[in-house]
C-alpha positions in Angstrom: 0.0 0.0 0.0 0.8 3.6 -0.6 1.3 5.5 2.9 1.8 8.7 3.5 3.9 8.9 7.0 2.8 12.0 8.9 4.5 12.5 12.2 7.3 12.9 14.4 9.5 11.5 17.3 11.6 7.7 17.3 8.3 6.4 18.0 7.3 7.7 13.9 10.3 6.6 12.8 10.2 3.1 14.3 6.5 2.8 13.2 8.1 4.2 9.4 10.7 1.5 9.3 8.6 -1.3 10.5 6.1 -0.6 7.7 8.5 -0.5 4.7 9.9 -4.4 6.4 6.0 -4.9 5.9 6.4 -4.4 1.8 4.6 -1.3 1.9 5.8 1.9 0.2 6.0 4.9 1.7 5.2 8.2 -0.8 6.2 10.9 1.5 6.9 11.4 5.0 5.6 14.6 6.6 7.2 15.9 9.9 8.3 18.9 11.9 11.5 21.8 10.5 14.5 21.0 12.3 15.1 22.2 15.1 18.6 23.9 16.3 19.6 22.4 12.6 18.7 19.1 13.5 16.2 16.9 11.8 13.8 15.4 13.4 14.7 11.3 13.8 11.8 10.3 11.4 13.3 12.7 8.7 16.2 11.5 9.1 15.3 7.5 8.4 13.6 8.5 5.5 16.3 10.8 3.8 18.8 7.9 4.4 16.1 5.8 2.7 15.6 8.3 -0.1 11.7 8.8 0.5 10.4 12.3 0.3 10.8 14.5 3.4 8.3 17.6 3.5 8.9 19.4 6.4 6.0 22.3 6.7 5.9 24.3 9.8 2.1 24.6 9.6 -0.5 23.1 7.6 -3.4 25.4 8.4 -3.4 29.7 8.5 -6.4 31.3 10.7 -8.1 27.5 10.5 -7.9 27.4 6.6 -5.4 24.7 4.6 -2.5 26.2 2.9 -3.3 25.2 -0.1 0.1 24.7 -1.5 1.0 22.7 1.2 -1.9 20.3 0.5 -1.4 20.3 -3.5 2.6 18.9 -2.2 0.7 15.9 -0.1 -1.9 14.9 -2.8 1.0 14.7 -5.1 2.4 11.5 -3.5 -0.4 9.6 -3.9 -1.0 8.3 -0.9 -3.7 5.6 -0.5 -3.7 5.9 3.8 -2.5 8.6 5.8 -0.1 6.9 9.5 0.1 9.3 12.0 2.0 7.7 14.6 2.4 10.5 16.7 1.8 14.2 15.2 1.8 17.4 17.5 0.5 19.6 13.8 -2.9 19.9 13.2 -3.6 18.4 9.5 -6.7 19.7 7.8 -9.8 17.5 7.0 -8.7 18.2 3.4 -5.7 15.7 4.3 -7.3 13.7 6.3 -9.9 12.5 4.0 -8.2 12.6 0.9 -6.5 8.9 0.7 -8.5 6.3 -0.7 -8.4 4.7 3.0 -7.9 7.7 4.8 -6.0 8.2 8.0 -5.3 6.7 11.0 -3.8 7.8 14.5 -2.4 6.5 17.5 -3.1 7.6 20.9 -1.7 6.4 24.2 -4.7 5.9 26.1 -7.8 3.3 25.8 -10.3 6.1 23.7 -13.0 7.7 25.0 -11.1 8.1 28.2 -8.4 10.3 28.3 -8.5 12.3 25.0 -6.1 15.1 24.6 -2.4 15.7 24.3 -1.5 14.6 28.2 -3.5 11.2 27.9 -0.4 9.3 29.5 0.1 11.8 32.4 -3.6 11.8 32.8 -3.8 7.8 33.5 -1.6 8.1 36.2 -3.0 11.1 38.1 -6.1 9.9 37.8 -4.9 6.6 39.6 -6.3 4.0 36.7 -5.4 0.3 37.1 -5.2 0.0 32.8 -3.6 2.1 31.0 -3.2 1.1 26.8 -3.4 2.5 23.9 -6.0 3.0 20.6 -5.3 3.4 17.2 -8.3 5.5 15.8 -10.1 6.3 12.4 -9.5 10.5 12.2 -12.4 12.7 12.1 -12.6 16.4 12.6 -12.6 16.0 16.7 -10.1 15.5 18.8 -9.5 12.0 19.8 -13.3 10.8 18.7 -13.0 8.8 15.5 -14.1 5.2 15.6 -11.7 2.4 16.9 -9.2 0.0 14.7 -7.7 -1.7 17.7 -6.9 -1.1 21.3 -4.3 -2.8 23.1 -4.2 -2.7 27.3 -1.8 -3.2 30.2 -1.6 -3.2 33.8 -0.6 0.1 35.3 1.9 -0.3 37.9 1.7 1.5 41.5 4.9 3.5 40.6 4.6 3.6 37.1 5.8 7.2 35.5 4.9 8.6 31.8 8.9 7.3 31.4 8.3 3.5 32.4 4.8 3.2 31.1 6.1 4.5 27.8 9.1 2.4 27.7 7.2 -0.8 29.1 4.3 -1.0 26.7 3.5 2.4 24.7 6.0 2.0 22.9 7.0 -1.0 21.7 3.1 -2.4 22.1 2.2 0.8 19.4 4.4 0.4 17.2 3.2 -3.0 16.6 -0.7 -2.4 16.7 0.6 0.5 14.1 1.9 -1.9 12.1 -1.2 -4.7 12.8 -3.5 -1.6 12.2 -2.2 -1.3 8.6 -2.1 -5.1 8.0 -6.0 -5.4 8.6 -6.7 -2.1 6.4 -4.6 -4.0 3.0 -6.5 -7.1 4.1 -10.2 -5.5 4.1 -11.0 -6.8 8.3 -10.2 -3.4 10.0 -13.6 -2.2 11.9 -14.4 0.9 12.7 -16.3 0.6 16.0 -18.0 4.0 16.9 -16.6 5.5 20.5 -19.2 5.3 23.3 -20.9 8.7 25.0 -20.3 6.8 28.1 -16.7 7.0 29.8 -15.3 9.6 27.9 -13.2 12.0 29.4 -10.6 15.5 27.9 -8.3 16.1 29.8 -5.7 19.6 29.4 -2.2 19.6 28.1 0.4 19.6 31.2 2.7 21.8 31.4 5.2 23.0 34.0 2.9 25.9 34.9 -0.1 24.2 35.4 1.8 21.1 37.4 2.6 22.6 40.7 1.5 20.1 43.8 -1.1 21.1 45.4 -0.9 19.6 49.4 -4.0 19.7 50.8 -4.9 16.3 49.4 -4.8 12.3 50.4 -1.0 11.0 49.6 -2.6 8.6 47.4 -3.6 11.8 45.4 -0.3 13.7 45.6 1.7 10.6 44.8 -0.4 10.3 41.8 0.6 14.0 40.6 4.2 13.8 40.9 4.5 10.3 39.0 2.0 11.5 36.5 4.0 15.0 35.8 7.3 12.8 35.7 9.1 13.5 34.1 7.8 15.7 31.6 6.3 18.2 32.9 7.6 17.9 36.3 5.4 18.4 39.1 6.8 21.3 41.7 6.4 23.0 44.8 8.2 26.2 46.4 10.6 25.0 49.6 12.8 27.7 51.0 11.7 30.1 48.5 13.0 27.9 45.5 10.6 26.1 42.9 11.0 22.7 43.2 10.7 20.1 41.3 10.1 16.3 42.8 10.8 12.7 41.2 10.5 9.0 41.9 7.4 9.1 44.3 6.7 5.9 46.1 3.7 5.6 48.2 4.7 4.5 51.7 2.4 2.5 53.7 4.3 0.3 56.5 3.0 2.2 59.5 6.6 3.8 60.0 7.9 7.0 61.1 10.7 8.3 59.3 13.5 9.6 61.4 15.3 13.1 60.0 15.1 16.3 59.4 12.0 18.5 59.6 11.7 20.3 55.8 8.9 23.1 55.7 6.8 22.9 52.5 4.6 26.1 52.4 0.5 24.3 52.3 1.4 20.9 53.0 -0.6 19.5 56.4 2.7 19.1 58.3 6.9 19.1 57.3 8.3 16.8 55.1 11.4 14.8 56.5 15.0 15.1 54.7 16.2 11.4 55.4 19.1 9.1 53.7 17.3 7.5 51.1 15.0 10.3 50.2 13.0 13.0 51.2 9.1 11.8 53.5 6.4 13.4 52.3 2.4 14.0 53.8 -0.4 13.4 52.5 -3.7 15.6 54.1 -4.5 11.8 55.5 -1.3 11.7 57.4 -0.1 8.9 55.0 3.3 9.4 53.6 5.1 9.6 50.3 8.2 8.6 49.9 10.1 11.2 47.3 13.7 10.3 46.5 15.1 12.9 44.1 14.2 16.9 43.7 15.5 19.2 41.7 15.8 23.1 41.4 16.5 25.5 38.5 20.2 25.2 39.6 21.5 21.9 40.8 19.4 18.4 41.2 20.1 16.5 44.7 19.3 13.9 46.4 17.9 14.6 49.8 
């Protein structure tokens, strides 16, 4: 099949290479400008392989299609449009235009968790599965009918890192790959996303990541392993911002022996110890956070 690669990131170029071993033939790949001169990793796999590389900073002006930009796509001739993971918006115009249109991957089990945080949203929310879906695109966000979903277990400690690294990514780039498989073969469904269960959540970002403390350590454990590492969840101490990694919920009974730490709004002080810093939940349960890290230095405390 014909496939139009549209995308970014080693997760788009491992999903690009694994679909050219699958015979087909990619017409164009369509990805990010470089950035600080260098090209994005999907770019660079398909220059090596000599496969068109467009590179557009934008597909859309004031919400219309450039439509130079789109004359350049329809010119490959692609039959299906992969997006394996995009951060551009790509116009309906796009999107529809292949004879088998387009399909996406998104790392949570659609409808919950639509949006560009869904990982970091799994884990603050606290959910016991975590997956991922590859979709049909349609002109919402994250609400075209299903091709496959794929889901794991969601570890206690699990951060956006190990989740990723666990299942993510090397699970999606093989449902990718299935997805594609059962479009050449005719079998791939498209099941219609149910009303019920669906959930948006907003992109995190460091500004909108700060901790707050006047909530269960369940909850606050939950925040900083859903912000880590990107964005980082953070807290003023000693008049610094903050930045906390590695939570572990504690719940032996214990009381750690060190030194108090005041942490403006939490219920009581944290405790610097040896292996890490103790920290309180509203509940008087603990959380046990290993490494912070300021704008100047990180430390272990």
């Amino acid at each position: 099949m014909k496939i139009a690669v549209i995308g970014q990131s080693l997760f788009g170029q491992e999903v690009y290479k694994e679909l050219r071993k699958d015979g087909h033939t990619i017409v164009g790949v369509f990805t990010i400008p470089d950035k600080d001169s260098k090209a994005d990793p999907l770019a660079t796999e398909a220059e090596k392989d000599g496969v068109p590389v467009f590179k557009f900073p934008r597909w859309r002006v004031k919400g219309q299609a450039i439509p130079e930009v789109v004359d350049q796509y329809k010119a490959t001739g692609a039959e299906l449009n992969v997006l394996p993971f995009c951060s551009q918006f790509i116009p309906m115009e796009v999107i529809d235009h292949p004879k088998h249109g387009s399909i996406i991957y998104h790392p949570s089990l659609l409808p919950r968790h639509r949006g560009a945080s869904a990982i970091n949203w799994t884990l603050i929310h606290g959910d016991k599965k975590g997956g991922f879906t590859v979709f049909w695109a349609d002109d919402g966000l994250d609400t075209g009918p299903i091709l496959l979903q794929r889901e794991c277990d969601v570890e206690p400690n699990d951060t956006v890192n190990t989740i990723y690294k666990r299942f993510l990514f090397p699970e999606g780039i093989k449902g990718m790959v299935e997805a594609v498989r059962l479009i050449t073969e005719g079998k791939a469904p498209k099941i219609t996303q149910p009303q019920e269960g669906a959930t948006y959540e907003c992109i995190q970002k460091k500004e909108n990541a700060k901790i707050d403390w006047n909530q269960p350590a369940k909850a606050i454990h939950n925040w900083i392993r859903g912000n880590d590492k990107v964005p980082g969840a953070w807290a003023e101490v000693d008049g610094q911002e903050v930045t906390f990694f590695g939570s572990t919920l504690v719940d032996n009974g214990t009381v750690a022996n060190g030194q108090p730490l005041e942490i403006p709004g939490a219920s009581q002080p944290g405790i610097v110890t040896k292996p890490g810093l103790v920290l309180f939940g509203n509940d008087g349960k603990t959380v046990s956070q290993l490494t912070c890290m300021n704008q100047y230095k990180s430390f272990t405390v």
